[in-house]
N, C-alpha and C positions, 0 to 999 in steps of 0.2 A: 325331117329328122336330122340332129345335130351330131357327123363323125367324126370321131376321134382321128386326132392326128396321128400318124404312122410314125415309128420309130426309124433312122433315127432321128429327132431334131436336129435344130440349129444353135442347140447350146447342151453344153457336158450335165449330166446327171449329178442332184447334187451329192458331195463327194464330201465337201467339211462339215463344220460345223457355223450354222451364220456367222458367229463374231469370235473365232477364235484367228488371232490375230490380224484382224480388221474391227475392233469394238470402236474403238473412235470414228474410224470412217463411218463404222453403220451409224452412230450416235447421231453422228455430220450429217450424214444423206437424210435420216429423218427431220434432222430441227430445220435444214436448210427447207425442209419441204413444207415443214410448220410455216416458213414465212411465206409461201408462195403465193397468195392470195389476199394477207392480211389488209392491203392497201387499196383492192378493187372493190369489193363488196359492200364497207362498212361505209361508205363514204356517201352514197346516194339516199340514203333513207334520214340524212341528219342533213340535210341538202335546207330545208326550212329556219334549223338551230343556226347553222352556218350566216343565212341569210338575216336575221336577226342583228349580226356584228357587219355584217358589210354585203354587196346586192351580188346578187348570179342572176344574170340573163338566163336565157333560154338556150342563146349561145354559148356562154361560157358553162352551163352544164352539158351540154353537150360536146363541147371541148371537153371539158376534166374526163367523160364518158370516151373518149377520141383516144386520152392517152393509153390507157393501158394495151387495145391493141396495136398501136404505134411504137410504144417501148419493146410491146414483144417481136414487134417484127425486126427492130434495130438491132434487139438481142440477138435474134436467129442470121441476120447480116455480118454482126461483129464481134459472137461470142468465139466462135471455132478460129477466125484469126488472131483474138489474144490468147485463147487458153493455148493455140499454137507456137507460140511466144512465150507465154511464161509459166503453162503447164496448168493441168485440170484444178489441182489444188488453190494453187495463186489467183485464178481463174475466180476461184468460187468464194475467197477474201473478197478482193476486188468486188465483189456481188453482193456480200452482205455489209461492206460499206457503205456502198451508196444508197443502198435500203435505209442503215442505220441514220444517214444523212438525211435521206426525204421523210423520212417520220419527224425527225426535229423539226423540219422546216415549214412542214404540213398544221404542223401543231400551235406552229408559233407566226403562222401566214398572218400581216395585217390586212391582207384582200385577195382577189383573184389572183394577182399574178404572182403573188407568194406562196398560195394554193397550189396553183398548176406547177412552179418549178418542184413543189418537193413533191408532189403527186410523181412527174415526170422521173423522178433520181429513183424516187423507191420503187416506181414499176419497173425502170430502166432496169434495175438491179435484179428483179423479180425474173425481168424477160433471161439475163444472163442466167440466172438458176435453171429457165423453163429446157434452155440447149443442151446443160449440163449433166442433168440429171440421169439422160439415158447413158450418157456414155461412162458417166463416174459408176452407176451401174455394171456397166460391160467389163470395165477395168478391174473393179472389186468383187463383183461378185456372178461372173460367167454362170457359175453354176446354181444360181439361184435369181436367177434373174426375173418369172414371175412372179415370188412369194416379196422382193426386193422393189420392184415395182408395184406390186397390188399396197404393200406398208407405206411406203413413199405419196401412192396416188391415194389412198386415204385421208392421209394427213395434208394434203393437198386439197380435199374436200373439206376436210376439216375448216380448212385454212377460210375457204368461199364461207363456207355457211355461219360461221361463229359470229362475225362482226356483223350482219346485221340485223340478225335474232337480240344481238344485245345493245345495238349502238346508239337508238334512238332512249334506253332510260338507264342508261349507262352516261350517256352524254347530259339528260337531266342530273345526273346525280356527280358527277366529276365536270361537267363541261365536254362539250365536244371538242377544244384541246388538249383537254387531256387523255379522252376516247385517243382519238389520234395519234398522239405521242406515247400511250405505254406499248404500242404495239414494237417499238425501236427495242424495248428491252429480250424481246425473241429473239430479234435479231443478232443481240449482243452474246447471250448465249448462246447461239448456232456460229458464233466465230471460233468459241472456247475449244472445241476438238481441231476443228480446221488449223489453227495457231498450233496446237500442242504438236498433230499430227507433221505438223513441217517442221518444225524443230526437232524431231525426234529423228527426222529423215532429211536434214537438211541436202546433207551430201548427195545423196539419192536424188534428190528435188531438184538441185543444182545442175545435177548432168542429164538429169531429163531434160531441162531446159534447155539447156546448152546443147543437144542433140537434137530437142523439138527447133529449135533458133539454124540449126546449121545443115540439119538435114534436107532433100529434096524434096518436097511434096506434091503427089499429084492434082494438085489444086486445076491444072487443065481436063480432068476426068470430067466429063458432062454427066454431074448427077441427072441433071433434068433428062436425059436421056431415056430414064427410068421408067417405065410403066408405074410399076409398083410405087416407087418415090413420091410418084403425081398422087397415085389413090390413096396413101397414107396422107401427104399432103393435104386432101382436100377434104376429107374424113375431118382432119384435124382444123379445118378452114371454118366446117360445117358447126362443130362442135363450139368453135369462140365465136363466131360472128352473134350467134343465138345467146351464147352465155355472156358476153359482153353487152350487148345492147338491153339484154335484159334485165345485167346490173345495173345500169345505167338506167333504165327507164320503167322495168318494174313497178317497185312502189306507187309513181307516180299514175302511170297504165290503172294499176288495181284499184288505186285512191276514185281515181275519175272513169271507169267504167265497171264498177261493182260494187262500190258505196260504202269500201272499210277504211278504216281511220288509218292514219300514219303510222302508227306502231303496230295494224293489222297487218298492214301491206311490208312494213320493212321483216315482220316474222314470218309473212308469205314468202319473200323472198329470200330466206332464210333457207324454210322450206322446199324452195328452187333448188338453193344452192346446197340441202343437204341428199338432195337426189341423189349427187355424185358421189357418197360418202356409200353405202353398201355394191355398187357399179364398179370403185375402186379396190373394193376388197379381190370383188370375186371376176372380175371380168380380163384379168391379164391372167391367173390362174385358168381359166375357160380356152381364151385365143390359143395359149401353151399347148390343148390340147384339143382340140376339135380340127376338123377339116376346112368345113365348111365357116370364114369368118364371114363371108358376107350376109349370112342369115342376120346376125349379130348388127351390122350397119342396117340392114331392111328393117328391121323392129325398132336399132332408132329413130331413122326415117318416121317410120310410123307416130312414134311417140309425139316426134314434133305435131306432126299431122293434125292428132288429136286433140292433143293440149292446147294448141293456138285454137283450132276450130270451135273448140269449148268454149273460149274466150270469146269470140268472136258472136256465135250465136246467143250463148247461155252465162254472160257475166257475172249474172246475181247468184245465178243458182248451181252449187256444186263446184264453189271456185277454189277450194282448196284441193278438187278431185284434179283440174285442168292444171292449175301449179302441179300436182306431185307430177301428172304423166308428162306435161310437157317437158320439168325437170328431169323425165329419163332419158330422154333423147340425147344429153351431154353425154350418154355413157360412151359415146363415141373418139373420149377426150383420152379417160385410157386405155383404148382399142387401139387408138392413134399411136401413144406413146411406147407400149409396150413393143407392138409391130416396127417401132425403131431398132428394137434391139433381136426382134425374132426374123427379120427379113434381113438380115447384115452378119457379116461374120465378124468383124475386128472392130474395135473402140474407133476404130480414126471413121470406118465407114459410119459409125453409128453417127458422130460428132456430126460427116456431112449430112447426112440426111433430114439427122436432127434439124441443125441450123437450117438446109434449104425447104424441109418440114413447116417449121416454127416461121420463117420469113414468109411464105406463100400464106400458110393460115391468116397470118396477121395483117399482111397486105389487106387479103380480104376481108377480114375483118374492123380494118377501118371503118369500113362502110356503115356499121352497123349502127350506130350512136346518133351520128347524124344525118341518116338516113331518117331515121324514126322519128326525130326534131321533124325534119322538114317535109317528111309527110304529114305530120299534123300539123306542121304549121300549114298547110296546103291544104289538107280537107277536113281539119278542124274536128277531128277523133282519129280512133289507133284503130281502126279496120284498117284502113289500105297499110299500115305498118305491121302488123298482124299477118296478113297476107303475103307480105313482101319476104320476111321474114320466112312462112310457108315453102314461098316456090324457092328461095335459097336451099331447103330444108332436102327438097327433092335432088340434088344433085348430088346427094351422100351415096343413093344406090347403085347411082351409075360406077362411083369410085369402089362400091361393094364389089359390082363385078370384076373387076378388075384384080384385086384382091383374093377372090376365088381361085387363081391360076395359082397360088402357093409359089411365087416365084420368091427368089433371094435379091435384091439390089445388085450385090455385086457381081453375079451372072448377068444382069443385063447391062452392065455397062462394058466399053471397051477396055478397058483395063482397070480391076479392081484397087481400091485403095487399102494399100495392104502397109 
């Protein structure tokens, strides 16, 4: 049975009202989260239209597959060093430019390697949002912080599932350059408040910087120190390695071991990716409140369990049953996220955690894409990638346990980053 968390928490009762004098930032925090996915999901299922104008190996989809947890781990490396430097706001421009960037570039690729750089810019950019998000969170809105993260990690769900429910006859019907390139215009708009909001506060902006630029930082504070930091970390490890590799090779998985067409499999994958869209509502408003969060990781767990096993035994039969559960298993993603900001007291711890968060998962998550390549290029079927994928699946509980102590980060480290 699932208990309630005892009062008091680790963050204030809310006390305003959502967007009275923060409507722009709230505006910001949602659109920037509208882009957070656009560039991962829609891209594997039009993998054929693509091929069409110019060739993809098996390598180089599995490369394109490689970036995105590669940019999010660079993000989690080098997002807290610049927003250090020029402040969470300037931070978050810098991030939807170079989104803005890799959709043009993506769209207007004459082959792979014009593919890969704008795939690489707009994920880059993406991964800088993934660091940012808990902590512009913390900053703006302490006291609403799972209603603020469940809206955020919606739209974030949103962001996975939209593009490849539609990409495959969206791209017949405009071209798969232009599929590609209207997603830049999200972007453009999620700058609009961000711009307005700094000019309106330049001054303010100004000498935050100049105080984040001159101040001490305990950048020698060993987050890794952390119990807790690790099982958030790995939670969140668990959560991309599965959802990446399966953006990445879904469709094609579904295509050749269950016998549905190309635009079955890319709204299969849709379906994956809309798992996380009711997970997101309700599951950082749950963590807020319950004792026990490692229940919450053991039913992920499961999920994965079942939904690969499905696949594995029973492809033909009940394959849209095995997609939805194995898509619940991501609900892991904002367990992960919100536990940035429910295990940390101050914006700057949030940032670290985030960032050594977000870099750990991603590391890991490399693995996923082209792992799954070259086990089938090895055993010539997605069982042993299925499998593999599996026993990764199982070291979520162990980080559940962990989790269960309700410990705060900055209690276990030696000196808090305050």
């Amino acid at each position: 049975m699932i208990e309630r968390m005892p009062s008091p928490r680790n963050f204030p009762e809310p006390s305003l009202p959502l967007w009275r004098g923060r409507f722009l930032v709230f505006a910001g925090i949602l659109l920037v989260a509208l882009n957070m996915r656009l560039a991962v999901a829609g891209l594997s299922p039009i993998i054929p239209l693509i091929q069409q104008d110019f060739p993809l190996s098996i390598f180089a989809i599995s490369f394109l597959g490689f970036i995105a947890p590669l940019c999010f781990a660079l993000g989690g490396i080098f997002t807290p060093k610049i927003a250090r430097r020029a402040g969470l706001e300037y931070t978050v421009v810098i991030a939807l430019t170079l989104i803005i960037i890799g959709h043009i570039l993506r769209a207007t690729a004459a082959n792979w390697g014009g593919l890969s750089v704008g795939t690489f810019l707009a994920l880059l950019g993406m991964g800088f949002g993934n660091v940012l998000m808990p902590p512009l969170v913390k900053k703006y809105f302490p006291d609403r912080i799972p209603l603020m993260t469940s809206l955020y990690m919606t739209l974030v769900a949103i962001s996975s599932l939209l593009p490849p429910l539609i990409a495959v006859p969206l791209s017949h019907s405009i071209s798969w350059r232009g599929f590609l390139g209207q997603w830049g215009i999200i972007a453009v708009l999620a700058l609009i408040p961000w711009i307005i909001e700094i000019s309106r506060n330049r001054s303010a902006a100004k000498a935050a910087a100049l105080a984040a630029t001159t101040e001490v930082h305990p950048d020698h504070v060993a987050i890794w120190r952390s119990s807790t930091a690790w099982a958030i970390a790995i939670i969140l490890a668990v959560s991309s390695i599965n959802g990446y590799a399966m953006f990445a090779w879904m469709p094609i998985i579904l295509s050749d071991i269950s016998n549905v067409s190309l635009v079955q499999a890319g709204a299969l994958l849709g379906v994956f990716a809309a798992m996380g869209a009711p997970f997101a509502l309700i599951l950082p408003m749950i963590a807020a409140r319950v004792r026990r969060v490692d229940y919450l990781v053991h039913i992920a767990t499961a999920c994965f369990l079942v939904g690969y096993a499905g696949l594995i035994f029973f492809p033909t039969q009940a394959t849209l049953l095995w997609v939805i559960i194995a898509g619940s298993g991501p609900l892991l993603f904002p367990l992960a996220l919100v536990m940035v900001n429910l295990r940390t007291r101050t914006p700057r711890t949030s940032m670290a955690l985030s960032g050594f968060a977000t870099t750990i998962a991603y590391v890991v998550a490399l693995s996923g894409p082209p792992a799954l390549g070259m086990l089938f290029s090895v055993t010539g079927n997605w069982t042993a990638a299925l499998i593999f994928l599996t026993v990764i699946s199982l070291s979520g509980s162990a980080a559940g346990i962990v989790l269960a102590r309700q410990r705060i980060v900055d209690d276990e480290l030696v000196r808090p980053i305050s």
